[in-house]
C-alpha positions as CSV (number, residue, x, y, z in Angstrom):
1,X,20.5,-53.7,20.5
2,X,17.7,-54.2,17.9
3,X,16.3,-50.8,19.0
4,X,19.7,-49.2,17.8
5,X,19.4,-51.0,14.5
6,X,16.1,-50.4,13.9
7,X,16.8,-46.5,14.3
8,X,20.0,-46.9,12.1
9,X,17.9,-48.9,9.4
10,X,15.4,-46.2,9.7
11,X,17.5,-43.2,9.3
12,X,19.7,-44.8,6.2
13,X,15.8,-45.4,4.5
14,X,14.7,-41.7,5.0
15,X,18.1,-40.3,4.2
16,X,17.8,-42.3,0.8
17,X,13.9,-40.9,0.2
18,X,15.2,-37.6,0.7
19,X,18.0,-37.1,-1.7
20,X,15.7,-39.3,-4.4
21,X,12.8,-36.7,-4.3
22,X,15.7,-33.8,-4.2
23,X,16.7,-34.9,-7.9
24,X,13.4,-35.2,-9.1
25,X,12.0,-32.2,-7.8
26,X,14.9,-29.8,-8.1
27,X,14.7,-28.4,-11.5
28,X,16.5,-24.6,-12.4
29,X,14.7,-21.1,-13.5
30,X,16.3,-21.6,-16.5
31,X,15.3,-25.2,-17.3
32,X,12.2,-24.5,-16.4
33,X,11.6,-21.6,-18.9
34,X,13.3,-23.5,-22.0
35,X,10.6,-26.6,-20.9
36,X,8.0,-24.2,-20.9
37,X,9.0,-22.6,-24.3
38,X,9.3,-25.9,-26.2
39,X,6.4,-27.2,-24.9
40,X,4.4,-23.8,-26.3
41,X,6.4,-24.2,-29.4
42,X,5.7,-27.5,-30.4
43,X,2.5,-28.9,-31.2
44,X,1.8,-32.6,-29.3
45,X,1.2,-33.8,-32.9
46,X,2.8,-31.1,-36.1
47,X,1.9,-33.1,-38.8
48,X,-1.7,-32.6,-38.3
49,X,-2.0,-28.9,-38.0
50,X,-2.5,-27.1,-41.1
51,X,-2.0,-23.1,-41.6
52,X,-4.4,-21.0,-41.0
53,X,-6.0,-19.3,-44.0
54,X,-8.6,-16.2,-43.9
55,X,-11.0,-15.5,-46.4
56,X,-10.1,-12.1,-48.3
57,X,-12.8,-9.7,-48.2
58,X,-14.5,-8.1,-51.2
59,X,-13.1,-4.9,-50.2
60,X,-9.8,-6.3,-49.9
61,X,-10.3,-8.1,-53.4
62,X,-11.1,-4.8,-54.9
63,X,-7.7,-3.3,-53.1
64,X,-5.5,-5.6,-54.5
65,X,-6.9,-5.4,-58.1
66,X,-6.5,-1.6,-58.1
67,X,-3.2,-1.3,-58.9
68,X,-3.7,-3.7,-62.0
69,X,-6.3,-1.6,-62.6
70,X,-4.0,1.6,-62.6
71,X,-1.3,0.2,-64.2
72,X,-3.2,-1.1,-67.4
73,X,-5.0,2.5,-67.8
74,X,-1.5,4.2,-67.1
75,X,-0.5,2.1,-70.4
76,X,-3.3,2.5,-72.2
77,X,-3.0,6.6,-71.6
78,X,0.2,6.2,-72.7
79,X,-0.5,4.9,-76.2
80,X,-3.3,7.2,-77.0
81,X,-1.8,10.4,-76.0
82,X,0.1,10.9,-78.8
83,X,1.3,14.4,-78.6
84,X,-1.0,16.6,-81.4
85,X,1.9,17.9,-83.8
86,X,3.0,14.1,-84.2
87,X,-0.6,13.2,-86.1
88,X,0.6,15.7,-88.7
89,X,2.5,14.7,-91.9
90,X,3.1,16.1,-94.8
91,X,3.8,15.2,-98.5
92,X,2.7,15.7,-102.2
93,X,2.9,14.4,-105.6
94,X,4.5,15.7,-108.8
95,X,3.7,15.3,-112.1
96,X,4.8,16.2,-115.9
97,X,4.6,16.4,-119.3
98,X,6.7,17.0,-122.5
99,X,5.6,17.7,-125.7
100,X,3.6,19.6,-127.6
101,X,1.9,20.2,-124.9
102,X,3.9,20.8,-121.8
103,X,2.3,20.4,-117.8
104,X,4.1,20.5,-115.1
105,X,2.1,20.1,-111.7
106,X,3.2,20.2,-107.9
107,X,0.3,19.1,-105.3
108,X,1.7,19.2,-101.4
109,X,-0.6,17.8,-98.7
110,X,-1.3,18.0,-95.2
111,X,-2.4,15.2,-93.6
112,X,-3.8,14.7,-90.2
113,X,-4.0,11.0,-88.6
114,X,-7.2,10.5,-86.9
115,X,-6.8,7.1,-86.0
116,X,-3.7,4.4,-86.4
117,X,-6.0,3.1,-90.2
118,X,-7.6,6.6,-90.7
119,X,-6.0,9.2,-92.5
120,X,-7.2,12.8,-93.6
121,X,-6.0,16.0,-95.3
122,X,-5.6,19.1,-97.4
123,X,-4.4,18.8,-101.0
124,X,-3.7,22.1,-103.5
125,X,-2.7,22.3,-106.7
126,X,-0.8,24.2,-108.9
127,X,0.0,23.3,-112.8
128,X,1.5,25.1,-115.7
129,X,0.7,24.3,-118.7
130,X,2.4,25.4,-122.2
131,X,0.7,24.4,-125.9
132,X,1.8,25.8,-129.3
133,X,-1.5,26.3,-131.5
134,X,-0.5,27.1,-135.2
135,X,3.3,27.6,-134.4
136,X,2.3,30.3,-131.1
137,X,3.2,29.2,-127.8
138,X,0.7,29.5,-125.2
139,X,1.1,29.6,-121.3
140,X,-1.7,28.9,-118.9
141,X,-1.9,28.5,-115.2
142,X,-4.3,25.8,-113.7
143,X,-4.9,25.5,-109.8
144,X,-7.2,23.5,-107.3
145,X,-7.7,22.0,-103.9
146,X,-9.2,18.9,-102.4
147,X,-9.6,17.2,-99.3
148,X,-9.1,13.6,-99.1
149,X,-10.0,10.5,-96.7
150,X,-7.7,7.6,-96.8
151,X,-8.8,4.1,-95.0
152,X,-5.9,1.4,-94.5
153,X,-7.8,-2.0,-94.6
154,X,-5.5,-4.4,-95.1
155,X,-1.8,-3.4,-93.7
156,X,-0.6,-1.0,-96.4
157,X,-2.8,-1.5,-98.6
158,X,-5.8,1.7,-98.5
159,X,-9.0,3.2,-100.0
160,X,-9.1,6.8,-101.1
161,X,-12.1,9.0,-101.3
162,X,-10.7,12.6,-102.3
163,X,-13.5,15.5,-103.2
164,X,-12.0,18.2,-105.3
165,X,-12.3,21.1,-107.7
166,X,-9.9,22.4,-110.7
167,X,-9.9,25.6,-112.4
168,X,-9.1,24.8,-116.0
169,X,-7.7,27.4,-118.7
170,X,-8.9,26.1,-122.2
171,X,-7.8,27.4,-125.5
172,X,-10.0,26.9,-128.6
173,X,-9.8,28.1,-131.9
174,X,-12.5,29.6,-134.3
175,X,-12.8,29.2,-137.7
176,X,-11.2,32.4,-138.4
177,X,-8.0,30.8,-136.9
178,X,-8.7,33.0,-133.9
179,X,-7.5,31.7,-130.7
180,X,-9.5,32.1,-127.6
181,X,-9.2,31.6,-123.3
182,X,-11.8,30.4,-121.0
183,X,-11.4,29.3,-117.7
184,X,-13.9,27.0,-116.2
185,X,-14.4,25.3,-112.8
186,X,-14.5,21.3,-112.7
187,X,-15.3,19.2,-109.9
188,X,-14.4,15.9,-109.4
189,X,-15.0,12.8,-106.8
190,X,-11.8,10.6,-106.8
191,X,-12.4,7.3,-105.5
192,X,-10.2,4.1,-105.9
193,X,-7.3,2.0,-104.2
194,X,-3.6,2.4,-103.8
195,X,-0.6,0.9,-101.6
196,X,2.4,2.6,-99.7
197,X,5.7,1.5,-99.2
198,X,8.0,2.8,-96.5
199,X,11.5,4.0,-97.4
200,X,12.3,4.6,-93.4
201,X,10.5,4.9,-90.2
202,X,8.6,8.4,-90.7
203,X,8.6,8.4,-94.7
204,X,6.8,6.9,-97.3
205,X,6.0,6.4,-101.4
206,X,2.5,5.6,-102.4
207,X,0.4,4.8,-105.5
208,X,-3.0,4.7,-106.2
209,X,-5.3,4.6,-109.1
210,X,-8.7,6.6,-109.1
211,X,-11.6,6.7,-111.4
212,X,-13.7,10.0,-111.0
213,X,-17.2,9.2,-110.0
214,X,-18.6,13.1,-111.2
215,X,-17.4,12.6,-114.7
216,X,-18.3,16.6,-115.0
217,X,-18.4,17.5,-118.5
218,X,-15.5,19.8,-118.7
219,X,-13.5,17.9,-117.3
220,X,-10.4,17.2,-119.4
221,X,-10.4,13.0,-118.6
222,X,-12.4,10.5,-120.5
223,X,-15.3,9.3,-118.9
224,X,-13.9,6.4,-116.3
225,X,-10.7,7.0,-117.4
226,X,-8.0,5.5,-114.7
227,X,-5.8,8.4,-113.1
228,X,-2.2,7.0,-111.9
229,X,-0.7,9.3,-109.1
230,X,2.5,8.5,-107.6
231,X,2.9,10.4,-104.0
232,X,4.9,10.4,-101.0
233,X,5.2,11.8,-97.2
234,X,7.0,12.2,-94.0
235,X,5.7,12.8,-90.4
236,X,7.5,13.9,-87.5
């Protein structure tokens, strides 16, 4: 009798062993891949690791800077290629005088912008001139060209150096009452100041007042006396 209850005490202990280390053990594919994955995943402590961070190369410095690089020259090409024809503008002045003496003078100008404060250009001249002498009328033609260099210092406010020569038709009279013609070449050298004003985007009115350095002595000004020309222009 206590062999039979030994056995049964014996069989109901391994019985018990057996389906304990079943539950333990027995684990599915599938749970055991998701263990596996979150255990990968998951760091045993996240707050500690930090990113990693590589150093950059020089050559991969210099990479990333190129296109900056490209852009800013791209810009830059951009303002300084203004198309030729649009550094052109053109203008003049006019002039007259009633009386008895009578001028009339037209002076048109091209101009060429070499830089954004630099300004140069072409200047001719054309004047007619009427003067009655002892109750005749007499008409004379007058004509010249110039060049001209025009430097704004100050926003629109420039210097003007303008080289030029005028051919002058004089009219004297002798003693005998005898009225006589020469013509005679005068240079000058303009130099003085002036400001423009614009009247819309591509035009503008300027005046400036210039004292001729030369002083030539046929020249038909007083020595240092002011000259007052009123001028304007348009570019394209």
């Amino acid at each position: 009798m206590k062999k039979i209850i030994f056995l049964i005490v014996l069989s109901i202990t391994t019985f018990a062993q057996s389906q304990t280390e079943g539950k333990t053990t027995t684990i599915s594919p599938e749970e055991a891949n998701k263990l596996q994955e979150e255990a990968t995943a998951s760091p045993a402590n996240p707050e500690t690791v930090a990113p990693v961070q590589t150093a950059e190369t020089p050559q991969e410095v210099q990479k990333a800077e190129e296109p900056k690089k490209t852009q800013a020259k791209n810009e830059n090409q951009k303002k300084s290629a203004v198309p030729f024809i649009k550094k052109f503008y053109f203008g003049g002045t006019f002039g007259a005088t009633f009386g008895n003496y009578t001028s009339i003078t037209v002076a048109p100008t091209v101009g060429y912008r070499l830089r954004p404060s630099v300004y140069t250009g072409l200047k001719v001249y054309y004047t007619y001139s009427s003067q009655k002498i002892q109750g005749e009328k007499y008409d004379y033609h007058n004509y010249g060209f110039g060049t001209f260099l025009r430097w704004f210092a100050f926003s629109d406010l420039y210097l003007h150096l303008a080289p030029e020569v005028f051919s002058y038709e004089y009219l004297t009279v002798d003693n005998n009452a005898n009225v006589t013609s020469r013509k005679e070449w005068v240079p000058y050298l303009w130099a003085g100041a002036g400001i423009r004003k614009r009247t819309s985007k591509r035009s503008w009115v300027s005046v400036h007042v210039l004292f001729d350095l030369l002083n030539d002595k046929n020249s038909p000004y007083d020595q240092w006396e002011p000259n007052l020309v009123i001028g304007a222009g348009t570019s394209f």
